[in-house]
C-alpha positions in Angstrom: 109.1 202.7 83.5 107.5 199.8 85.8 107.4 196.2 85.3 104.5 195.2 82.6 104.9 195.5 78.7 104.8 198.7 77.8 100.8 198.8 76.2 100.0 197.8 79.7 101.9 200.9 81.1 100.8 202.9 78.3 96.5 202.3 79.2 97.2 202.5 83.1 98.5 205.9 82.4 95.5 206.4 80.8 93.3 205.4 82.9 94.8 207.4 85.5 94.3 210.1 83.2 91.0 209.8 83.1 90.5 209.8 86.9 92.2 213.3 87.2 93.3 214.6 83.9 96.8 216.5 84.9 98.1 212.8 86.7 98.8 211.2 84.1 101.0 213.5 82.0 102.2 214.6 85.8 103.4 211.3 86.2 105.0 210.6 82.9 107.1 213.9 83.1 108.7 213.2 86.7 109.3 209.6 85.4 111.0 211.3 82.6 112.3 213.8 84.5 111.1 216.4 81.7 111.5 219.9 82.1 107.4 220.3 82.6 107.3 218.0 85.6 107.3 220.4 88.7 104.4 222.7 86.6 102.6 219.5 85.7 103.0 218.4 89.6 101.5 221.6 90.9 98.5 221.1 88.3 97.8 217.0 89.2 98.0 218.6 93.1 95.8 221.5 92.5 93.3 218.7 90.5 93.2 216.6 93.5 92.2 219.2 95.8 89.7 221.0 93.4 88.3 217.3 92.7 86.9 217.5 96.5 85.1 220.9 96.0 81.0 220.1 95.4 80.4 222.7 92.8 82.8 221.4 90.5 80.7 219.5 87.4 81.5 215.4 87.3 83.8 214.7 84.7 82.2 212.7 82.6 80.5 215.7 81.3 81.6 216.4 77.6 83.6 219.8 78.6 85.6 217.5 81.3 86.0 215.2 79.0 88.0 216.9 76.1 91.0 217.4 78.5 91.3 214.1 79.8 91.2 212.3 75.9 93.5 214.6 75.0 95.7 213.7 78.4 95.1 210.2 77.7 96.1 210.1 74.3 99.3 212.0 75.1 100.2 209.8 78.3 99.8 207.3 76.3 101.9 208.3 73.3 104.9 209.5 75.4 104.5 206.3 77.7 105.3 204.4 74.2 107.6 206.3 72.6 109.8 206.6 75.9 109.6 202.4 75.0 110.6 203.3 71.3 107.0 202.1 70.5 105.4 205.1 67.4 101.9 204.2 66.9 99.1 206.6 67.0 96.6 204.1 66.8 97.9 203.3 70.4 97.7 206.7 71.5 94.0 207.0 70.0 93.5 204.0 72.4 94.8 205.8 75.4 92.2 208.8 74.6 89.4 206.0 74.4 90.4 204.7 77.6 90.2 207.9 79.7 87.5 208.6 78.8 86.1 205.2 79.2 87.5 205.7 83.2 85.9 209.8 83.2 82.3 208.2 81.9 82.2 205.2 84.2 84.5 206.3 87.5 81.7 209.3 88.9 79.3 206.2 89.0 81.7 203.5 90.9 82.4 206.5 93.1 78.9 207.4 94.0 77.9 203.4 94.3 80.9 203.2 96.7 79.8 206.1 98.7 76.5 204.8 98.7 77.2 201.1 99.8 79.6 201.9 102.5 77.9 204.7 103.9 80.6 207.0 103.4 81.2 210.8 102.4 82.4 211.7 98.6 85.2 213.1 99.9 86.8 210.2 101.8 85.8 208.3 98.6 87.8 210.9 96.4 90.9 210.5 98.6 90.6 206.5 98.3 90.2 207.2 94.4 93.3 209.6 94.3 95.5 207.0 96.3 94.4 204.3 93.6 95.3 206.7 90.7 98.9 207.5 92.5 99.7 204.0 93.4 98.6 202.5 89.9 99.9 205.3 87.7 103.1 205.3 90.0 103.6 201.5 89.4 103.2 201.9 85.8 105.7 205.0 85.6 108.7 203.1 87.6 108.1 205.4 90.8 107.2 204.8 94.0 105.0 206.0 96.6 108.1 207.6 97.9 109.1 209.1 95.1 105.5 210.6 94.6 105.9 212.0 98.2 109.0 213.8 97.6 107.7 215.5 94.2 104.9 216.5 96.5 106.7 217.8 99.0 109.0 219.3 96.8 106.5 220.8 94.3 104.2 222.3 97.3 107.1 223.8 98.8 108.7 225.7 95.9 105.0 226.6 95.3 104.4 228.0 98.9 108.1 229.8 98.4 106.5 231.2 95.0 103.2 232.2 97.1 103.9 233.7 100.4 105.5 237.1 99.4 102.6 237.7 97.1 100.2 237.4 100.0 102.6 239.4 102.2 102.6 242.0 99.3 98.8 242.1 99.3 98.6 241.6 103.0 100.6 245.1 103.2 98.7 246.5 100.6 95.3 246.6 102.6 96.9 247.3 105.9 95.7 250.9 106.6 98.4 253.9 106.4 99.6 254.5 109.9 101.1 258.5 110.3 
């Protein structure tokens, strides 16, 4: 998993963690290649796209929060342990620093939107492209790789999807006789 000591690793997954909550365990599991890693995929995905929506609450409000210390501290742990490193006080630190990154990331995005004169959602996909290339660095994958889990993922989804939606689809067609 990437170049830098394994602490290092550990807090960028993190602090990807706290940007979007399902990334970092996402990105651990393909890393890992755990058996949780196309469900945990599909959820970072789904995240990044819900992220953009502008009735969703910030995420450095407290309910927001609980998911992304508790992602945080368990990026962090299996980060470490995939290093054989077992301490929990290094874990705890991972929860700290996600949701240092929830509390103080809503306010750098806003600022930058602000500055530059630009829409929160083009700043949300410049955000999500930091979290991918920073918690993909830190994971030993690549942009590339990322892309095909992507692809992958969204396609077996879509595969999963579409004859539910034909199923409904000829459920509300009317009877012809």
């Amino acid at each position: 998993m990437g170049q830098n000591s394994p602490m290092e690793r550990a807090m960028k997954l993190a602090a990807v963690a706290g940007l979007k909550a399902a990334l970092g365990p996402a990105l651990v599991s393909a890393a890992q290649n755990r058996p949780e890693r196309k469900a945990l995929a599909m959820a970072a995905m789904g995240e990044m796209v819900i992220d953009k929506l502008p009735f969703v609450p910030s995420r450095s409000r407290l309910p927001l929060l609980l998911p992304r210390a508790f992602s945080g501290w368990w990026t962090a742990k299996q980060s470490l342990e995939q290093d054989g490193i077992h301490d929990p006080a290094s874990a705890a630190m991972g929860a700290a620093v996600a949701i240092g990154v929830a509390m103080v990331a809503p306010m750098v995005r806003k600022t930058i939107g602000t500055v530059l004169g630009m829409p929160d959602a083009v700043v949300a996909v410049a955000e999500d492209y930091l979290a991918l290339k920073v918690g993909g660095e830190a994971a030993g994958l690549s942009m590339d790789d990322l892309k095909q889990i992507g692809m992958t993922t969204f396609d077996e989804m879509k595969d999963n999807v579409s004859p539910m939606i034909q199923d409904v689809r000829h459920r509300l067609q009317p009877e012809h006789a």
